[in-house]
N, C-alpha and C positions, 0 to 999 in steps of 0.2 A: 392584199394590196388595196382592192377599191376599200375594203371597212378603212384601213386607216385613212386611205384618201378622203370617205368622207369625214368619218371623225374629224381631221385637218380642217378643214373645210367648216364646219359649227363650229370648232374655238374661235376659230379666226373672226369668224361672224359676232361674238362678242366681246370681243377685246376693244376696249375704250371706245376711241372714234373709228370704229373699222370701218372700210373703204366701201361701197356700194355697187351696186349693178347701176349698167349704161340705165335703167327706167326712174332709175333715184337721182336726188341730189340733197348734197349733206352742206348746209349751213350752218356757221358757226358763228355766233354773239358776241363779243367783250363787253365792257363797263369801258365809263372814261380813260382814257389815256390820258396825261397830266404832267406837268413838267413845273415843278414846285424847285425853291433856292438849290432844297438839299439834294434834288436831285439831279441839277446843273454841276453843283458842286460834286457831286458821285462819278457825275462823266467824265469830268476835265481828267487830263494828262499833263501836267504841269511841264513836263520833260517833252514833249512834243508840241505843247501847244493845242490839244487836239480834245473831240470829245466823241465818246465810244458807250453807246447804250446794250451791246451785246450781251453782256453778262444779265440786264437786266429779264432778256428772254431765253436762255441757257434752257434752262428747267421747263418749259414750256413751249417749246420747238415741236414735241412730240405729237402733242396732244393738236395743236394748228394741224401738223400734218394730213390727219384722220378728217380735215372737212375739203368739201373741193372748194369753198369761197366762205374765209374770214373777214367779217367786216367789226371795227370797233369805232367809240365816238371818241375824235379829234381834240380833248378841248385846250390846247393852245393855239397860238398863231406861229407860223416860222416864218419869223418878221425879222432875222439876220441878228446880230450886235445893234445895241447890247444886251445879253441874254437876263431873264429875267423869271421870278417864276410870282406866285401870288401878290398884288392883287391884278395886274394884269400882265398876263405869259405871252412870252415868247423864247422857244426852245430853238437848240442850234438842229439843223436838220437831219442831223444823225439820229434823233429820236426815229424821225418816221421810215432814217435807210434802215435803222433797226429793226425794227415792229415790220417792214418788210419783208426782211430775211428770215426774221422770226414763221412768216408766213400770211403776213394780213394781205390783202388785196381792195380792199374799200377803206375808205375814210368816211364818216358823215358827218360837218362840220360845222351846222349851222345849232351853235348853242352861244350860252350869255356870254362867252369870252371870246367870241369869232371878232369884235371890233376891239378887242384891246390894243392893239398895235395900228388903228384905224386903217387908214386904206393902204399903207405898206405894207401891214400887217394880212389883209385879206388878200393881196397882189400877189405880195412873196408867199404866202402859203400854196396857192392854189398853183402858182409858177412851177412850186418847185414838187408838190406831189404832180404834178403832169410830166416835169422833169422824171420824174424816179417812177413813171409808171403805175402812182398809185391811182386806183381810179375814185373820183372823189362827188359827193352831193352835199349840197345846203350851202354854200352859197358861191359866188360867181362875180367875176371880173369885171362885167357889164351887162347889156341886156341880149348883146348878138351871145355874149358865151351862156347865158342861163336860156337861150331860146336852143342853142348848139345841145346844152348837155342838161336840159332837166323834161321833163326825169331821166333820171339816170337807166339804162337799158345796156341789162348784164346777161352774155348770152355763155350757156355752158352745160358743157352735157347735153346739148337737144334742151335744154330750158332754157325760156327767156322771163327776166324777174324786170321791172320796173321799180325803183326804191326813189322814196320820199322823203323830207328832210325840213322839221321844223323846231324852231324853238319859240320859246315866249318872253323871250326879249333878249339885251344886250350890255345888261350893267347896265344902264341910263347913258351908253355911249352912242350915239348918233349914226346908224350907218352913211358913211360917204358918200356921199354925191357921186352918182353913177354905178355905185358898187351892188349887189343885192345879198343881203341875209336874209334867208325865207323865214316868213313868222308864223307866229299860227294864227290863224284867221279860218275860220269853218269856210266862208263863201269862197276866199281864194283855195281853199285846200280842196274843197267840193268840184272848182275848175280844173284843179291839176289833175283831182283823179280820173274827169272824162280822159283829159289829155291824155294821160298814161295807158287807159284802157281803149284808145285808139291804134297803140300799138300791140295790140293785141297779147300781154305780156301770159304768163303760166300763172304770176304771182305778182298782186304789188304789195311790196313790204314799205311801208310806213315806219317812221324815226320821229320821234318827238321827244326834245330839252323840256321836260314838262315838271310838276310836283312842288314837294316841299323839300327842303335843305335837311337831311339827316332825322326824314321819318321812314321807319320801314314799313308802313304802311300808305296805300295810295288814297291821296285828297280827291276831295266830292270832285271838284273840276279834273281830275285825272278819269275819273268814272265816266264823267258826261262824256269826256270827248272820245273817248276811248268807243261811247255808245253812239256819238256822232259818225264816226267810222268804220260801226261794223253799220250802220242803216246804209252806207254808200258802197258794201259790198266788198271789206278792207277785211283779209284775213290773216295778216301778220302784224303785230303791233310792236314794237320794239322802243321802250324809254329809259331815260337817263337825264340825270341834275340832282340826286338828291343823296348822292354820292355813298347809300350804303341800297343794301338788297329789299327789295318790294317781291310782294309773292307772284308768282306767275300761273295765268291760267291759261288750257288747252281745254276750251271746250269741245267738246265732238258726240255727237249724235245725228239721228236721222236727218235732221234739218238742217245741220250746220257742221263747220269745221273749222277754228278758228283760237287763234295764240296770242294773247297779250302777257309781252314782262315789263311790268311798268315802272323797273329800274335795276340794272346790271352789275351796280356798285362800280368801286375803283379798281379798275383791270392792273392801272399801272399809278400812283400817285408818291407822295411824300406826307400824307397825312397818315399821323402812325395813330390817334388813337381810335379806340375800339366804337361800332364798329363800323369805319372807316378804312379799315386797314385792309378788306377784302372785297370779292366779290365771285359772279361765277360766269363761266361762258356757258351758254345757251348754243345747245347742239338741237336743230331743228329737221328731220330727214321729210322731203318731198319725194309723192312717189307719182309718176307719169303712165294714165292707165286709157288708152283710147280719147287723147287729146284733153282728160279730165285729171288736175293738179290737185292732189291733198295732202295732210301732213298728216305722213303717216306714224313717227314718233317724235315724242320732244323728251331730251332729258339734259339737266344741267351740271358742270362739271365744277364746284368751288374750287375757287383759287386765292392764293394770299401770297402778302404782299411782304417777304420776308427781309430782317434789314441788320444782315450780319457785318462783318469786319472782312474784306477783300481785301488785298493786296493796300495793308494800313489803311484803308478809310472806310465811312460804312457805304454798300451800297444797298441797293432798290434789287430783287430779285422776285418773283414769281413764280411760284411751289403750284404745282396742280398737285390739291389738297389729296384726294383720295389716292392717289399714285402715292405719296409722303406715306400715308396711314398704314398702306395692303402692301407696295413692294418691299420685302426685307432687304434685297439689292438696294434700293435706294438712299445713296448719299447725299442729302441736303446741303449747304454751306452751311457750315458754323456760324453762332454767336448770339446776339441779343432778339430774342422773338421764337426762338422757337416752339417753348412753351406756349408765349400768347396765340400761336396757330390753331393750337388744341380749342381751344379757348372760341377764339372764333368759328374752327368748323361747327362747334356746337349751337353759338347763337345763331350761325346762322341757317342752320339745318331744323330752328326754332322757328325762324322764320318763314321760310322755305316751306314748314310743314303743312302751311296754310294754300299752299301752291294745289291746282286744280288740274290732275292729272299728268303733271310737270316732278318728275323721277328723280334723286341722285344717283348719278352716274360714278357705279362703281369698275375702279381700274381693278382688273383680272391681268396679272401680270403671266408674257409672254412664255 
């Protein structure tokens, strides 16, 4: 009885995002979140009136399960009717009650599309994820709520993380009078992170809208700043804007310990082609050892963004890739893209290869 008990016990400890002891904690990364015509057009319910992004996270419930805190980047506004998706978004707020139940718990919001809706647009966003519980960074109502809530200060499991949130600009659209979208600026960022490290956090994890549009590779000023904030003692680095996957490194040796992915791809979008059409969540495990916080694994999980025939129309779903590959149980939805999944795990596993101690995360079904 103990052998099987433990045997039990080691499978379990490697199946996907397995759960952790009270001295860890398990974070989990998306790519953009994105609310494009077609995928307005996927929610509507014409016979209700209504819009319902559920299906979109169907498939990928499980895998949010296995972290104790999902955080992905925001990038539209939920700025009400009339709904809209490229060149400037505004999604109905079923998006984000979705991606809630799916299992997210942060938002980080401060990228180029955070003033497309201008100041109704960053009012009603930030309204309504405090309505719904989501907890949210990068930007802020005014200067009482960005003094109230930044940095953001997420306590869980006995860990407390401080996250940070910037981008490098805004469309050439004007933040509002009164409103704040955090930029990147080295000297204000250099203040925030006294600020943060007065509340004496376990981690601060950094967010930067950073790069180039659809390189999978990171530009020279992704480098620098990236080397900007490992000198201020920043050892989580988390980016996105360039909406397909950039390699990730985990450095770790005697002197250091320290994670940058300096782009997540699209978690959730309506841009189908390649390769644009995916990305991966970033599974990050901290381990808590005598008040001293490291990371003690990182591995990534690809996922894609699959765009078959529902209930007559096409929608938007998310396949966690490796679970599609290794479970023979597993029934995907039918229809156009299944092949191109193939297709992408391998570019982007091309990609990927270039990654600095940074794993794919193979599913070992139950």
């Amino acid at each position: 009885m103990k052998f099987h008990t433990l045997l039990l016990c080691l499978i379990v400890s490697q199946i996907g995002f397995a759960q952790l002891n009270s001295n860890k904690l398990v974070l989990l990364f998306a790519g953009d979140i994105m609310g494009h015509d077609t995928q307005i057009e996927a929610a509507y319910d014409s016979k209700t009136n209504t819009y319902n992004y559920n299906k979109c996270f169907d498939y990928i419930k499980d895998e949010l399960a296995y972290g104790d805190i999902a955080i992905a980047n925001l990038e539209v506004t939920l700025a009400g009717e009339p709904y809209k998706g490229y060149p400037q978004f505004s999604s109905p707020k079923e998006l984000a009650i979705s991606a809630k139940n799916a299992g997210f718990k942060v938002f980080v919001s401060a990228n180029n599309h955070a003033c497309d809706s201008h100041k109704k647009g960053i009012l009603k966003t930030i309204e309504t994820l405090d309505e719904l519980g989501i907890k949210r960074c990068g930007t802020y109502k005014d200067s009482v709520d960005f003094a109230k809530n930044y940095p953001l200060i997420i306590n869980q499991n006995g860990f407390k993380l401080a996250i940070l949130n910037y981008t490098y600009g805004t469309n050439g659209i004007k933040i509002p009078i009164g409103t704040i979208v955090n930029h990147i600026d080295t000297s204000q960022i250099a203040s925030h992170i006294i600020q943060a490290k007065a509340h004496q956090p376990d981690q601060i994890i950094v967010f930067l809208h950073w790069g180039d549009e659809y390189q999978t590779t990171p530009s020279t000023s992704q480098v620098a700043l990236k080397n900007f904030l490992r000198s201020k003692g920043i050892e989580i680095i988390i980016g996105s804007h360039p909406h397909v996957l950039q390699p990730m490194e985990w450095n770790r040796n005697i002197n250091e310990n320290y994670l940058v992915a300096y782009s997540l791809g699209n978690f959730l979008s309506g841009q189908r082609t390649a390769p644009r059409d995916g990305a991966a969540i970033l599974r990050i495990e901290l381990t808590k050892d005598n008040q001293h916080t490291v990371i003690t694994d990182a591995k990534y999980l690809l996922t894609y963004v699959l765009n078959p025939f529902i209930d007559g129309k096409r929608q938007f779903v998310i396949i966690p890739v490796s679970r599609a590959e290794n479970d023979v149980n597993f029934t995907p939805p039918g229809g156009w893209g299944w092949g191109r999944m193939a297709d992408f795990a391998l570019e982007a596993r091309e990609i990927l290869g270039n990654n600095t101690n940074v794993s794919d995360l193979v599913y070992l079904p139950k």
